[in-house]
N, CA, C and O atoms as CSV, one atom per row, in Angstrom:
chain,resi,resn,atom,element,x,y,z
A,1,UNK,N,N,3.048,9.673,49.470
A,1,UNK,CA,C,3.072,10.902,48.699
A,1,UNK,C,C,2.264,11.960,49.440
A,1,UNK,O,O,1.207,11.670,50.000
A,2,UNK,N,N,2.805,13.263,49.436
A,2,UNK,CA,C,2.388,13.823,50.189
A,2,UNK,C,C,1.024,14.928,48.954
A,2,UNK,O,O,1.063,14.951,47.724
A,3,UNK,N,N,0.042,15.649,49.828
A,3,UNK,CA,C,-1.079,15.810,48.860
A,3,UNK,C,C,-0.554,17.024,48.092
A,3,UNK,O,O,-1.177,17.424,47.108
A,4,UNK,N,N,0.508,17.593,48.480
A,4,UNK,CA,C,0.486,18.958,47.542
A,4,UNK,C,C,1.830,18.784,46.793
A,4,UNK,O,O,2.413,19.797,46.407
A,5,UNK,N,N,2.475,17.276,46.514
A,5,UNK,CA,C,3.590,16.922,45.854
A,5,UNK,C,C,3.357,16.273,44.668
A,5,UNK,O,O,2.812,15.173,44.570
A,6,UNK,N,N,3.910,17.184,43.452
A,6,UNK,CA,C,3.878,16.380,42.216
A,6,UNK,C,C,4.343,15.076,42.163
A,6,UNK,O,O,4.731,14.371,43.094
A,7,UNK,N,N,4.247,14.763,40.678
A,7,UNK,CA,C,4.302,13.541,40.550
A,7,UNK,C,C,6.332,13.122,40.503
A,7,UNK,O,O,6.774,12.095,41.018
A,8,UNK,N,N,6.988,13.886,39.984
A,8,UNK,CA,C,8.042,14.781,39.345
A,8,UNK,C,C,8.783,14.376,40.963
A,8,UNK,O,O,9.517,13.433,41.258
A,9,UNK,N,N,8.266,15.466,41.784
A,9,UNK,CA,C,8.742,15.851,43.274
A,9,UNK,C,C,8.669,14.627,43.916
A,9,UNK,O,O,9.684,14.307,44.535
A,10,UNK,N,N,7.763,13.882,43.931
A,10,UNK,CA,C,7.683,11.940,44.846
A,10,UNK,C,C,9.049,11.509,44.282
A,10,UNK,O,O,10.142,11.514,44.849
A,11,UNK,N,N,8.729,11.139,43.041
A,11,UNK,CA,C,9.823,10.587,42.301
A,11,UNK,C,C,11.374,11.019,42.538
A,11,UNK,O,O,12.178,10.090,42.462
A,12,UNK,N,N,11.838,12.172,42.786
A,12,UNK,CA,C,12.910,12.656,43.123
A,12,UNK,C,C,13.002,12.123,44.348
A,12,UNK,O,O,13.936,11.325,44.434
A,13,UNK,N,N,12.526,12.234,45.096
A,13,UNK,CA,C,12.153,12.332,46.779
A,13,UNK,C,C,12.357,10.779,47.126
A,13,UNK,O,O,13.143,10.538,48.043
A,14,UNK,N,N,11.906,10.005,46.665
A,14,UNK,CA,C,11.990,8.285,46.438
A,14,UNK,C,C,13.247,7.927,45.613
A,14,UNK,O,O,13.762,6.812,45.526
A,15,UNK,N,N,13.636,9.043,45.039
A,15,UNK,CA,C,15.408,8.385,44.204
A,15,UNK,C,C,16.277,8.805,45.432
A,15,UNK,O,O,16.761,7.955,46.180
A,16,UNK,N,N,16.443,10.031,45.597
A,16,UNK,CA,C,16.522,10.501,46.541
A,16,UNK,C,C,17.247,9.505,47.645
A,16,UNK,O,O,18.458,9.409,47.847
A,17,UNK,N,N,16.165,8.785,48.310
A,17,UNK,CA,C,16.091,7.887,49.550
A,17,UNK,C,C,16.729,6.765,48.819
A,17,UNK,O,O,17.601,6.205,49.483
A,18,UNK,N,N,16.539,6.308,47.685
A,18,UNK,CA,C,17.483,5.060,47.294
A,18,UNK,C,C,18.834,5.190,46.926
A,18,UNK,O,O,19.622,4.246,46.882
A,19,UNK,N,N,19.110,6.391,46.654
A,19,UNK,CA,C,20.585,6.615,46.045
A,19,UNK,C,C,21.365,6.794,47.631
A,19,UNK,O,O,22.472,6.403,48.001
A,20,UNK,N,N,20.340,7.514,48.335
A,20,UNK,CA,C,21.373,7.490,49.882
A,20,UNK,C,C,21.321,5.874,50.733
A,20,UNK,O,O,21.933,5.571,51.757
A,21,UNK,N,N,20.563,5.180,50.075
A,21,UNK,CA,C,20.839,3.874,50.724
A,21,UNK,C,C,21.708,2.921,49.896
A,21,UNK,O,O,22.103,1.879,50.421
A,22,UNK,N,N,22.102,3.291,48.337
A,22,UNK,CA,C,23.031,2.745,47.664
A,22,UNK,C,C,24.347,3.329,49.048
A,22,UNK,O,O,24.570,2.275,49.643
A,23,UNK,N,N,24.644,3.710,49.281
A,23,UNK,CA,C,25.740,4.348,49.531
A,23,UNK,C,C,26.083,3.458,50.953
A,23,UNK,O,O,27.229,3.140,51.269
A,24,UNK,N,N,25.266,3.233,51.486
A,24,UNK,CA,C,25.687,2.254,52.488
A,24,UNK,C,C,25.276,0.834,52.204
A,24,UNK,O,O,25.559,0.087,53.140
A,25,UNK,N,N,24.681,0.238,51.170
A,25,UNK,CA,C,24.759,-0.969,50.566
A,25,UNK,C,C,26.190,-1.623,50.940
A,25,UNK,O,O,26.389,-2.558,51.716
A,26,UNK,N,N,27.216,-0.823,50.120
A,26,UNK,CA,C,28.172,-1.876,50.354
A,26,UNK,C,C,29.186,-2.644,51.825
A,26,UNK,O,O,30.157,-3.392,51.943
A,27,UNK,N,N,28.254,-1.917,52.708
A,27,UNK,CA,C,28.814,-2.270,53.848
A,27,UNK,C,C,28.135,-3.473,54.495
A,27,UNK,O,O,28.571,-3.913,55.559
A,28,UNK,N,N,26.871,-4.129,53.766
A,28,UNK,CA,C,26.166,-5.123,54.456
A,28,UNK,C,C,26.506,-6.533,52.873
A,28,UNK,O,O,26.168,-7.717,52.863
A,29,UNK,N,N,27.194,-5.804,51.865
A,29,UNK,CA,C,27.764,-7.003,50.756
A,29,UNK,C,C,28.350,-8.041,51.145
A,29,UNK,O,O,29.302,-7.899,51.913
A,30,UNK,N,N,27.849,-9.704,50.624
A,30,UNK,CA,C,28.957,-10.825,51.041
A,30,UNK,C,C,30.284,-10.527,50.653
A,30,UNK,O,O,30.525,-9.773,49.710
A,31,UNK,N,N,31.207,-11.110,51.369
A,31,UNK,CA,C,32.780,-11.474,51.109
A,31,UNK,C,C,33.099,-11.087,49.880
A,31,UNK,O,O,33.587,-9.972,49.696
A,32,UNK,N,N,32.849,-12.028,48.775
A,32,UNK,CA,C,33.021,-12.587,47.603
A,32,UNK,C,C,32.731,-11.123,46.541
A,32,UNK,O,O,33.162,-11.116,45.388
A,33,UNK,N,N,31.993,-9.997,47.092
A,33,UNK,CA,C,32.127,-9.013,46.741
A,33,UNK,C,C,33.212,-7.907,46.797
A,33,UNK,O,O,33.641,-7.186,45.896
A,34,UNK,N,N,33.472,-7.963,47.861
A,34,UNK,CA,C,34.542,-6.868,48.366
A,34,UNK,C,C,35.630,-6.306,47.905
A,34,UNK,O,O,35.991,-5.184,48.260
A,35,UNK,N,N,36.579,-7.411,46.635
A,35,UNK,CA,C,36.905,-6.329,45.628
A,35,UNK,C,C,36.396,-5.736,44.576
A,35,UNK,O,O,36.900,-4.824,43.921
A,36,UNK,N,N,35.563,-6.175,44.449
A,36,UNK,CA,C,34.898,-5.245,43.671
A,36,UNK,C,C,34.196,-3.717,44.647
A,36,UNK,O,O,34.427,-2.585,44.223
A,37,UNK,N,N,33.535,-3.895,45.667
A,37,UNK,CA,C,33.379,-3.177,46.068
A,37,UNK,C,C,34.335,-1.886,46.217
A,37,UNK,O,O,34.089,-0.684,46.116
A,38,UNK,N,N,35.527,-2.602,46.499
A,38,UNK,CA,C,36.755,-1.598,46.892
A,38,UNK,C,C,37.265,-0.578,45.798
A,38,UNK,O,O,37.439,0.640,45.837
A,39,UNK,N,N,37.487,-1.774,44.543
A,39,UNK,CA,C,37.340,-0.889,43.117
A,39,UNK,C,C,36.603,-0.035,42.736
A,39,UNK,O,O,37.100,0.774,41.952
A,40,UNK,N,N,35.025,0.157,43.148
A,40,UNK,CA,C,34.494,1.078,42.836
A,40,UNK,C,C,34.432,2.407,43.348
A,40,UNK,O,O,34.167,3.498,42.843
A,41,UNK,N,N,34.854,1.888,44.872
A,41,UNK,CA,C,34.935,2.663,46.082
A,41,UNK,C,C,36.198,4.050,45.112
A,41,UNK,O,O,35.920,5.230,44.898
A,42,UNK,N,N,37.521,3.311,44.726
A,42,UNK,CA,C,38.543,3.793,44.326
A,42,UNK,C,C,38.014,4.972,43.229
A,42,UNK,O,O,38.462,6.119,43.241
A,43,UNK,N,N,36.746,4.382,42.059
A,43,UNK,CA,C,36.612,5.014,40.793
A,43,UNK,C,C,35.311,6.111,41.416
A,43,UNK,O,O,34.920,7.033,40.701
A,44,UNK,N,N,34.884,5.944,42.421
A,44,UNK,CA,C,33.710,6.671,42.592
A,44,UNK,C,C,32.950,7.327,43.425
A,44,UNK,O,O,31.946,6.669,43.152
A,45,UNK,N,N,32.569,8.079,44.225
A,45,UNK,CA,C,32.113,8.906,45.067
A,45,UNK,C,C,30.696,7.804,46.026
A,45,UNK,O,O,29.499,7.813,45.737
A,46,UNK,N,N,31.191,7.186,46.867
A,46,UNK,CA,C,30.383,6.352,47.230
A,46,UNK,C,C,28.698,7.109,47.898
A,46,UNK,O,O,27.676,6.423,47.904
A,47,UNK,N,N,28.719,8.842,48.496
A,47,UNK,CA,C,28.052,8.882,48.425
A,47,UNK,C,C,27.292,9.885,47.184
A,47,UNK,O,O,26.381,10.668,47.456
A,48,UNK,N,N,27.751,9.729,46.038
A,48,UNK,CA,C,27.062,10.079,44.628
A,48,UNK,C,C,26.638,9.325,43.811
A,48,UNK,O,O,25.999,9.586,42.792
A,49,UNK,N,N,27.029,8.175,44.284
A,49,UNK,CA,C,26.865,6.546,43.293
A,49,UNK,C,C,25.272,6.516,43.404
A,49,UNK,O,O,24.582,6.735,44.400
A,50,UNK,N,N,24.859,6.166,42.037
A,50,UNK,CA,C,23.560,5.531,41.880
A,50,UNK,C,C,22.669,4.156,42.398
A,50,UNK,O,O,23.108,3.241,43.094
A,51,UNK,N,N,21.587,4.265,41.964
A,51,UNK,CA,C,21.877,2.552,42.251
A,51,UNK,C,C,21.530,1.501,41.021
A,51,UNK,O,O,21.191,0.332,41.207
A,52,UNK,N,N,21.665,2.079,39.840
A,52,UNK,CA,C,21.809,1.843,38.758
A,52,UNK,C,C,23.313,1.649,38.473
A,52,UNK,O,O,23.644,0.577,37.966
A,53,UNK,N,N,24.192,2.505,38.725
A,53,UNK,CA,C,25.567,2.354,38.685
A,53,UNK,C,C,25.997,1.319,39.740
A,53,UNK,O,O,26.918,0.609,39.338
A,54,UNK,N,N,25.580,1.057,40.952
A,54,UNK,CA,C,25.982,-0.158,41.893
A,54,UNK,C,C,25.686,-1.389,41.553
A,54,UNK,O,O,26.419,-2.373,41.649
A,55,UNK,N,N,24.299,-1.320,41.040
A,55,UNK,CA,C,23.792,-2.457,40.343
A,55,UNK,C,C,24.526,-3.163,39.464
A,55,UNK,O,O,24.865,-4.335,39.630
A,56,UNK,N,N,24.797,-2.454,38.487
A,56,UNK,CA,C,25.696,-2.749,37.010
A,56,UNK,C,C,27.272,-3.287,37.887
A,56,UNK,O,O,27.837,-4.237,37.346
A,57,UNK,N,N,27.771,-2.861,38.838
A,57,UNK,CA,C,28.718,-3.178,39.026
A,57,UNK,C,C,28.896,-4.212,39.785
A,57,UNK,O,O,29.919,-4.884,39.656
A,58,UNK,N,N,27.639,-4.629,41.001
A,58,UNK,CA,C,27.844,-5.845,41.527
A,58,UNK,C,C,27.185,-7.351,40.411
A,58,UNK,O,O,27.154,-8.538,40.736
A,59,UNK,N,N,26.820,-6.834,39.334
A,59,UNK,CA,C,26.522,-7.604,38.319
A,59,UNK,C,C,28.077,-7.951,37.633
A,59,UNK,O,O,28.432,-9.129,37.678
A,60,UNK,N,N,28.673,-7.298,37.225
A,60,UNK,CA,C,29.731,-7.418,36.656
A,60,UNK,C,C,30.958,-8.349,37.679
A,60,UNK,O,O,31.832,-9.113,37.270
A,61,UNK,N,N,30.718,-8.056,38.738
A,61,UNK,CA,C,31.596,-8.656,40.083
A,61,UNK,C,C,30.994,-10.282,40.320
A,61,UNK,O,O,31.632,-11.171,40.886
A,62,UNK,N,N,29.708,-10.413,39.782
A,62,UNK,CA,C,29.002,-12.203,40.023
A,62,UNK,C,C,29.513,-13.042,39.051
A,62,UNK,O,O,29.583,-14.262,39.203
A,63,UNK,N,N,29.973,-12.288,37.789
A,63,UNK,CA,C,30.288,-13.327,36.598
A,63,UNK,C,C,31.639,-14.004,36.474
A,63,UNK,O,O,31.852,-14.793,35.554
């Protein structure tokens, strides 16, 4: 955290960096994922996807 960055501003700044690494997540996913991956790919803006929304979906793809 930098010293003249709110608390607000880290937090963005750290979603930020995880939502742009959701986005290339699915390129390092096992096999056994990949349609699902592809499906989401179809419903969703891979680099706007959350990682709350990726989450929920490679959850839904294990069961």
């Amino acid at each position: 955290m930098k010293e003249s960055e709110t608390i607000k501003e880290y937090s963005d700044r750290l979603l930020g960096i995880v939502n742009n690494d959701c986005a290339k997540a699915p390129r390092y996913t096992p096999e056994r994922f990949q349609i699902t991956i592809a499906s989401l790919e179809n419903m969703k803006n891979p680099s706007t996807i959350t990682l709350a929304e990726l989450l929920n979906t490679m959850n839904k793809g294990d069961t």
